[in-house]
VOBA-1610 file (N, C-alpha, C; in pm, whole numbers, padded with zeros to 5 digits, always signed):
BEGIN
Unk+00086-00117+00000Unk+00000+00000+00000Unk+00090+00123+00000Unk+00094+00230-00044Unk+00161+00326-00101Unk+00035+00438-00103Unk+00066+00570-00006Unk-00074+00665-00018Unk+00038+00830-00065Unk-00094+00883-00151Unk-00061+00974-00259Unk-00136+01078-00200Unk-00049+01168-00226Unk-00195+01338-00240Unk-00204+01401-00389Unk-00183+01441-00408Unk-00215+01534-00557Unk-00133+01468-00633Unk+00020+01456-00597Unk+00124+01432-00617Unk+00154+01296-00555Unk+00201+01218-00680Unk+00246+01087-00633Unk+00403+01065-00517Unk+00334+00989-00413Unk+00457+00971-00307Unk+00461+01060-00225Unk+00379+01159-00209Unk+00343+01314-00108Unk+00193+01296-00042Unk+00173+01183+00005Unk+00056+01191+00101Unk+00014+01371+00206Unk-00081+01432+00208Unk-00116+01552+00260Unk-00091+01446+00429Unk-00077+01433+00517Unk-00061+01397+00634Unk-00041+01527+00744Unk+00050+01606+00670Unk+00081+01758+00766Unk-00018+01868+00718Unk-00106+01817+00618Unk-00211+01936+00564Unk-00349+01932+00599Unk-00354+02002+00745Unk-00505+01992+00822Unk-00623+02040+00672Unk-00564+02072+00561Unk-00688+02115+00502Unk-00671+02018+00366Unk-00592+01909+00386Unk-00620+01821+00224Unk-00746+01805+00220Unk-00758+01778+00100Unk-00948+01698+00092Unk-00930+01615-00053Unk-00796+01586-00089Unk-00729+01511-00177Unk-00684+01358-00133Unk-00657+01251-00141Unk-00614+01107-00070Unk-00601+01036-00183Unk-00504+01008-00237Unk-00519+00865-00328Unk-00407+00732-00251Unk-00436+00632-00319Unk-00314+00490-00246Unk-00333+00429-00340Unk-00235+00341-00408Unk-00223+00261-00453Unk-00215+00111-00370Unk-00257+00021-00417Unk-00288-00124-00367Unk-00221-00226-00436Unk-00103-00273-00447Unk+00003-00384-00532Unk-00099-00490-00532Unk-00106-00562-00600Unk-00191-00684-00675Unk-00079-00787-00532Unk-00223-00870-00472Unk-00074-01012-00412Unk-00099-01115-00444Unk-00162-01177-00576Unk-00169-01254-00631Unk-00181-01231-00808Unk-00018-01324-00870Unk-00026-01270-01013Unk-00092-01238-01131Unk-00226-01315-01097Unk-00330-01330-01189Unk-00455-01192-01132Unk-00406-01086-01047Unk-00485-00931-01035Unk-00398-00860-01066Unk-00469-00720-01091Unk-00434-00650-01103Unk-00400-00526-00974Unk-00278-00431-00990Unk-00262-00331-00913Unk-00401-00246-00878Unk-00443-00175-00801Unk-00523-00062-00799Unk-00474+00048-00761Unk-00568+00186-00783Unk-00503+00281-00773Unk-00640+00377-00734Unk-00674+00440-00610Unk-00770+00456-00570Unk-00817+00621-00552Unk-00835+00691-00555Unk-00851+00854-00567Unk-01000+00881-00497Unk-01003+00984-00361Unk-01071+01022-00276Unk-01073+01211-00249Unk-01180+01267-00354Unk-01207+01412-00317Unk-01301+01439-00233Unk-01282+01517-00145Unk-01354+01546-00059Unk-01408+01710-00074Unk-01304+01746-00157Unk-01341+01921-00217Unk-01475+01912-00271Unk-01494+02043-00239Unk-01607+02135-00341Unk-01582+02144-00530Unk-01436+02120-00527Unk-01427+02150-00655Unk-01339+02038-00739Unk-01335+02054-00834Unk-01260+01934-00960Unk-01062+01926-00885Unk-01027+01841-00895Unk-00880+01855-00850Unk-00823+01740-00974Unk-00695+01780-00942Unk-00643+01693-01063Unk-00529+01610-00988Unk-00488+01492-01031Unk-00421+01390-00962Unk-00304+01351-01047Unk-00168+01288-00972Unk-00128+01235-01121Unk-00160+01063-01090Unk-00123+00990-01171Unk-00116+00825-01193Unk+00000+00806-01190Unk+00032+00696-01066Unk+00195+00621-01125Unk+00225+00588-01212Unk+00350+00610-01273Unk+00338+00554-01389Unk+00444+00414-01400Unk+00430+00331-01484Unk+00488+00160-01515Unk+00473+00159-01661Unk+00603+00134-01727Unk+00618+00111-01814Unk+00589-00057-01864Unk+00497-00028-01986Unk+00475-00159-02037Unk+00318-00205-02009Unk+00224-00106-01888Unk+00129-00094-01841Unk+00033+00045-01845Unk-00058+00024-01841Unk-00163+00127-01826Unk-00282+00118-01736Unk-00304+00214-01701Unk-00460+00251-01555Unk-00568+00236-01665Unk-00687+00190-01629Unk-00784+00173-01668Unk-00871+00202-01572Unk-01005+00309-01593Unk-01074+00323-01525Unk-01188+00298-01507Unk-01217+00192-01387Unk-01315+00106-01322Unk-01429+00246-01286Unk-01389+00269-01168Unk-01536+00338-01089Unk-01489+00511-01118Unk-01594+00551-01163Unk-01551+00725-01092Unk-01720+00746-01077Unk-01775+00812-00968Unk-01864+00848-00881Unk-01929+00984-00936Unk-01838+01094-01020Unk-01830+01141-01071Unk-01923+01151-01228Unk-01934+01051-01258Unk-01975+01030-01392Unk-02087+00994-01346Unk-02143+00999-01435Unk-02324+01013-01475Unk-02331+00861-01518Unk-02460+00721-01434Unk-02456+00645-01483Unk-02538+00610-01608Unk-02503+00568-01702Unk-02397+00361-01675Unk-02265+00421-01652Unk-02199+00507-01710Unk-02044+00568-01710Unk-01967+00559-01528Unk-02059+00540-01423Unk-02004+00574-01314Unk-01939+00447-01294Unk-01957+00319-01335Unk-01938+00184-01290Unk-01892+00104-01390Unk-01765+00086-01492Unk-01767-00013-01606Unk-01700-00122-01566Unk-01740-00217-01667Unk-01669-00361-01654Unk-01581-00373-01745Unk-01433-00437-01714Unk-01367-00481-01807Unk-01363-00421-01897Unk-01455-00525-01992Unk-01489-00536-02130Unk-01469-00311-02215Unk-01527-00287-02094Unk-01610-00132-02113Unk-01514-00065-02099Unk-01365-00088-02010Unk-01271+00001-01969Unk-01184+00082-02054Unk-01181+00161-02081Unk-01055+00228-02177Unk-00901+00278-02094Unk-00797+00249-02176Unk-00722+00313-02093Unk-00676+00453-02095Unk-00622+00487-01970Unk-00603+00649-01951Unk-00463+00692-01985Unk-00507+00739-02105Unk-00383+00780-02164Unk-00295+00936-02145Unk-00346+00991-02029Unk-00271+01059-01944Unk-00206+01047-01794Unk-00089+01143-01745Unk-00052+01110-01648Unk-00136+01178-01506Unk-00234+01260-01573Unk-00317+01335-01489Unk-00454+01292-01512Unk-00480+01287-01415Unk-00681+01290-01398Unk-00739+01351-01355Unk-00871+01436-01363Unk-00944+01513-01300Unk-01065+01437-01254Unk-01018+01437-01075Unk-01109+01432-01005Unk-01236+01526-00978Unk-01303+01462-01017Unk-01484+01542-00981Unk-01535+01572-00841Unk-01584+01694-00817Unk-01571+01689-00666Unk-01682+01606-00570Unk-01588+01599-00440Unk-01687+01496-00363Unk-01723+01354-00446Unk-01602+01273-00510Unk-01593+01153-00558Unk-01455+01068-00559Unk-01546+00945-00580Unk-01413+00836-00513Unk-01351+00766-00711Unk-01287+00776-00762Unk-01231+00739-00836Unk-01118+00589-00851Unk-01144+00475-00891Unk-01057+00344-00918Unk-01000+00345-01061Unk-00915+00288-01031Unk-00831+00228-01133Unk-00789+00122-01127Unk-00769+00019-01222Unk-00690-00081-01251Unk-00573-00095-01329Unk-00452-00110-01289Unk-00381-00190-01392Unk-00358-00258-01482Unk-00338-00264-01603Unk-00284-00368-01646Unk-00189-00392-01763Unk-00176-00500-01805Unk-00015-00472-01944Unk-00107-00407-02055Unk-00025-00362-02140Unk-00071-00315-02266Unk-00085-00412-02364
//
């Protein structure tokens, strides 16, 4: 487990006013995937970055944010995020998955 603030590897911990939280979750069995988890608590849109792994890409599972069917996809439905930044929607929990290209 590995926890992020805006900025990957800079958890807010000394910032009584984050309202930013992301962590990543290492896969512990070879056949899952990593996750990568994003928590706004703001009023407003914030932007995040994604770890990045070469040879791999984030795919995004849940964002809370989006208007459903879009809030919840499967698999099949996932596209990958072909930036190193994301904009979090405010007051939403955002997932990601891993996986090879």
């Amino acid at each position: 487990l590995t926890w992020h603030g805006p900025k990957i590897n800079e958890p807010p911990w000394e910032d009584p006013n984050a309202q930013l939280l992301a962590f990543t979750l290492s896969a512990a069995a070879e056949r899952e995937e990593d996750i990568h988890v994003v928590l706004n608590m703001s009023d407003s849109s914030e932007q995040t970055e994604l770890p990045q792994n070469a040879g791999s890409s984030w795919f995004r599972a849940v964002d809370t944010g989006q208007d459903s069917p879009a809030d919840i996809l499967e698999p099949p439905e996932q596209t990958a995020v072909r930036n190193s930044l994301y904009t979090v929607q405010p007051r939403s929990v955002v997932v990601f998955e891993r996986r090879s290209k």
